[in-house]
N, C-alpha and C positions, 0 to 999 in steps of 0.2 A: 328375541329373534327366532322364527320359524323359519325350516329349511324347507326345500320339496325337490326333490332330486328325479330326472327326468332318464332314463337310459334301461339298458342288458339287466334285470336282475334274474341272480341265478337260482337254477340252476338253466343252463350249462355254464359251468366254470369257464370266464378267461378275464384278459386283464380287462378289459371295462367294469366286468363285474365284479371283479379283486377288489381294484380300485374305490367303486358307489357304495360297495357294503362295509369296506374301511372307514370311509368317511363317513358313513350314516354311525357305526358303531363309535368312531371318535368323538362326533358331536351327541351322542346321547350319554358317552361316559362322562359328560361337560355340562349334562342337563339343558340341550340345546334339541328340540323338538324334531325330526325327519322323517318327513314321509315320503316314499318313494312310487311313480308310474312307472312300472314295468311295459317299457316297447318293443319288444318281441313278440314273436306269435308262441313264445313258450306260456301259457293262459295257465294257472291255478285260480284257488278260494283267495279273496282279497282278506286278508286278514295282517296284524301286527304293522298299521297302516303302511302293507306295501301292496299296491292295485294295478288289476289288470284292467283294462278297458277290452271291450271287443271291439270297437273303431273309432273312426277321427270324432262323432259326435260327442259320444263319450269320452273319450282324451279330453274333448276340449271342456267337457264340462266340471270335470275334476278340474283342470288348470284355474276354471274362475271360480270352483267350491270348497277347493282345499285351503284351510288357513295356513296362510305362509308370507314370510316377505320378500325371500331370497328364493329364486327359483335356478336352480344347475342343472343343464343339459349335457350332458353325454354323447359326444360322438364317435363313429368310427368307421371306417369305410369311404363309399362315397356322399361326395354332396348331392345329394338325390334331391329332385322338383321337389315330394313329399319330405326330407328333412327340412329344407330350405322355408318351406312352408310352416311347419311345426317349428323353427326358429325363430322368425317373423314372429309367430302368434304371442312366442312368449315377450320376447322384447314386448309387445304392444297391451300386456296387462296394467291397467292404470294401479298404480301404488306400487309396484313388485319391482324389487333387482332382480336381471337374469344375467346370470353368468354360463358361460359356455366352456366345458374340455374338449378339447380338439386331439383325440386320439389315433389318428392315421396318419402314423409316422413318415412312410412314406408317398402318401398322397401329394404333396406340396412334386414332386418328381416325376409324379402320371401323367399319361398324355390332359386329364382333364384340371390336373392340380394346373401345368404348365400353360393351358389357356386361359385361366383366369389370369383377370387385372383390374386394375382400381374401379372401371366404370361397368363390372360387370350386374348383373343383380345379386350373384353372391356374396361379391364384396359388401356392396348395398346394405345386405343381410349381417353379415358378420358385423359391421362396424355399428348395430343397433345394440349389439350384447353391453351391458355395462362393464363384463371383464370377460375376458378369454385368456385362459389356458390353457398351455400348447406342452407337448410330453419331451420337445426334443426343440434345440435351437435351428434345423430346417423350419420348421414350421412357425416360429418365430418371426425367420426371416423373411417368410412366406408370407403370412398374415399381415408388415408390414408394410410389405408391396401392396397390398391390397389397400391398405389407406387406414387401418387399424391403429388407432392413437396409440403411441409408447407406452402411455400411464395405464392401460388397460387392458396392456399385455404382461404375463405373466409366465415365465416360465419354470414349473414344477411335476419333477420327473414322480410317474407312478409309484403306488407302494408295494412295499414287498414284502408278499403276507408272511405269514409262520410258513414253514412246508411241515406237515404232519402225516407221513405217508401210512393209509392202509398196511395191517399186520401181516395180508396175503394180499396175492391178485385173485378174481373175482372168476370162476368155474371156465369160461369160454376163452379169458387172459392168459389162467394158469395152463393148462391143456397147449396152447400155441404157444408158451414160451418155453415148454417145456420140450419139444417138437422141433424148435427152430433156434441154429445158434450160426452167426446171430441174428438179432433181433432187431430191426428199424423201427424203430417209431415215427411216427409226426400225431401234433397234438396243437388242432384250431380247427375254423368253422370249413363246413366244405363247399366254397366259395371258390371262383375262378380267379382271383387274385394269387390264391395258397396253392398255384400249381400241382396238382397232386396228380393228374395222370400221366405227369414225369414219371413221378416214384413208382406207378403202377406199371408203365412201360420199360420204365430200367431195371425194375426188379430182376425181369428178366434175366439181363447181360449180367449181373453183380451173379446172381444163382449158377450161370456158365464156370463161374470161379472158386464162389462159396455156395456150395452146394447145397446148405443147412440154412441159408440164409432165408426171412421171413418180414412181413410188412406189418406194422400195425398202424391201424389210422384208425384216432379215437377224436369223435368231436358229432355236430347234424349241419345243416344246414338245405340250401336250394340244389345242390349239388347231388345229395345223397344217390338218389334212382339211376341218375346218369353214372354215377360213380360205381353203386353195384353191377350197371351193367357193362362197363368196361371191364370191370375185374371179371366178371365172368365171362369176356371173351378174350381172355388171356389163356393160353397154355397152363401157367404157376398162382392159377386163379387158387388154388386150395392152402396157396404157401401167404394170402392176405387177407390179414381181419379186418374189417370194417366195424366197428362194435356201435358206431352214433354214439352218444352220451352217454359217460358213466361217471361216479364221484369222484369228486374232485380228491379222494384222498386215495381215490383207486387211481388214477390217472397219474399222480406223485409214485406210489408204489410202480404202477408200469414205466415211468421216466428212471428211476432208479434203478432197474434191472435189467432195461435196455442195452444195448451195444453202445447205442449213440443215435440222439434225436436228428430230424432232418426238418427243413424251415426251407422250402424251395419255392419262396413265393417270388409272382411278378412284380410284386412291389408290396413293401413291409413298412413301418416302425419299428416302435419297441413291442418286444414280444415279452408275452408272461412265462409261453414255457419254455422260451428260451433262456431265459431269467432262471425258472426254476430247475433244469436241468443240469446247468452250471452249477448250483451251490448243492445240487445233489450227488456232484462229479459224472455224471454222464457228458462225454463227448456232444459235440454239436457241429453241424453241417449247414451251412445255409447258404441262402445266397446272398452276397454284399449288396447293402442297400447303406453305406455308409455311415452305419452307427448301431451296429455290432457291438458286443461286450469284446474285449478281451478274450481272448482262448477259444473260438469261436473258427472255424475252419472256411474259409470262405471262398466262395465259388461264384461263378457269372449265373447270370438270371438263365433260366430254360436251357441248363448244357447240360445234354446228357452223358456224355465222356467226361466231364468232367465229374459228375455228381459219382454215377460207377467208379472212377479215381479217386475220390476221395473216398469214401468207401472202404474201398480195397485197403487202400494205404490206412486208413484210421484200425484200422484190423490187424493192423501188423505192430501197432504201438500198446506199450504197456497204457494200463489204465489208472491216473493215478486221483485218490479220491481228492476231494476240492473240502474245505473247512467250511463251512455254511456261515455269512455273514449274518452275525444280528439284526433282526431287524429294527427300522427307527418310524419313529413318530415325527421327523421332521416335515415330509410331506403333508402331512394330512395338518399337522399347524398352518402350514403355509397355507393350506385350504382353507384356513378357518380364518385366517386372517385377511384372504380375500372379502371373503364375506364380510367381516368388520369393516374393510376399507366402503365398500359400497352400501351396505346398509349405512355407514354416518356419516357417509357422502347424502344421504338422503334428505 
């Protein structure tokens, strides 16, 4: 059995990419073969067969020249014309199982998760996958609706890597953390889903109180230009780093030395560093999207009095460190055993 895993490889670090580089390393410590297409516009040298294509000609022509049986797509966000499309194509490889992760936790509760239904072309789409798996039982229940057979649903929660945090923070980190106490973080793509010119605009009001207080927002995306130039017409524009992409074991050392992360999207799943900030003991802020960890401080979507509250109040409590759970191999088995199920289904 060859794999061929379609999705985010990193760098930039998040959970999709946690996730594809777990399981490509599980099934190679198995002697089980994986190559991986990188679908980002993050582009390196193809090499240690993980490939970048520069467009859809070449995507598609790796999908019919790579030896593989089993092919795994990766998703996250929305169901986009061009994902939907790129789904399709796999399903329709004569000989190949396609299996699909469905990582947009809370998608299924979008105004566009909440207009689909069984007779849509997305359904249509989805229900060609030989398996789908879904990170969180909403989406489960979601993909059901849609007319997605039982037997071919699967649900299996993300993995959760080692956390190996950087020895220091990184010259531009160190300098602002040292400057500002305390310290906000948020850590994901800069996407209009992950609300961030809340936090840019509340900073504000929270600085009226805590005077030393300071922003950091570590991550890239479509966002970015719009994003620098809000921060710069802010007043406390000097008190906010924007850094884009930095290592993933720099961004652990920054979640560690933090105040307390903030996750103020319009609609979420499961988050990585949400995940990882918890078993680092840092505080968390988010907004309730109904499947939250434990000890997670939760707030209504787009409230700014509220997020400033919470805030405030998280500032005034002792900090108490969290025991970091081991991590397990169970998930990425149950990956594996997908794949068995369908490849001798074959």
């Amino acid at each position: 059995m060859r794999v061929l895993q379609l999705g985010p490889f990193p760098p930039p670090h998040g959970g999709i990419q946690t996730n594809l580089v777990a399981i490509r390393e599980y099934l190679h410590s198995r002697g089980i073969p994986c190559a991986v297409i990188n679908l980002t516009r993050h582009r390196k040298t193809d090499s240690d067969d993980v490939y970048y294509p520069a467009g859809a000609f070449e995507l598609l022509r790796l999908l019919l020249t790579l030896p593989h049986e089993i092919l795994h797509l990766h998703i996250g966000g929305n169901l986009t014309p061009r994902l939907l499309a790129l789904s399709l194509a796999c399903c329709l490889i004569p000989g190949k199982k396609a299996v699909l992760s469905f990582h947009s936790g809370g998608f299924p509760s979008s105004p566009h998760g909440r207009a689909l239904h069984a007779r849509t072309f997305s359904a249509f789409v989805l229900r060609r996958f030989d398996a789908v798996i879904a990170i969180n039982t909403a989406i489960v229940a979601w993909l059901a609706t849609l007319g997605v057979a039982p037997d071919r649903l699967h649900y299996i929660l993300p993995y959760t890597d080692v956390l190996e945090p950087a020895q220091r923070l990184s010259s531009p980190l160190e300098a602002f953390y040292r400057e500002h106490d305390p310290v906000l973080l948020t850590v994901g793509l800069l996407e209009p889903e992950y609300g961030l010119p809340l936090q840019i605009e509340t900073l504000g009001k929270i600085r009226e109180r805590l005077h030393d207080a300071g922003l950091v927002i570590i991550g890239a995306g479509s966002l970015e230009a719009d994003l620098r130039r809000a921060i710069a017409a802010v007043p406390w524009a000097n008190h906010i780093l924007l850094t884009g992409d930095v290592p993933h074991a720099v961004t652990l050392k920054a979640t560690a030395e933090a105040a307390m992360l903030l996750r103020t999207t319009l609609y979420d799943g499961d988050s990585v560093s949400v995940r990882e900030a918890l078993r680092l003991g840092t505080p968390v802020i988010a907004t309730d999207n109904g499947m939250r960890p434990a000890k997670v401080r939760l707030i209504p979507i787009n409230d700014a009095a509220a997020l400033e509250r919470a805030v405030f109040e998280q500032t005034q409590r002792p900090s108490i460190q969290q025991e970091a759970a081991p991590p397990s191999d169970a998930n990425l088995e149950a990956v594996l055993d997908v794949y068995k199920r369908v490849w001798e289904a074959s």
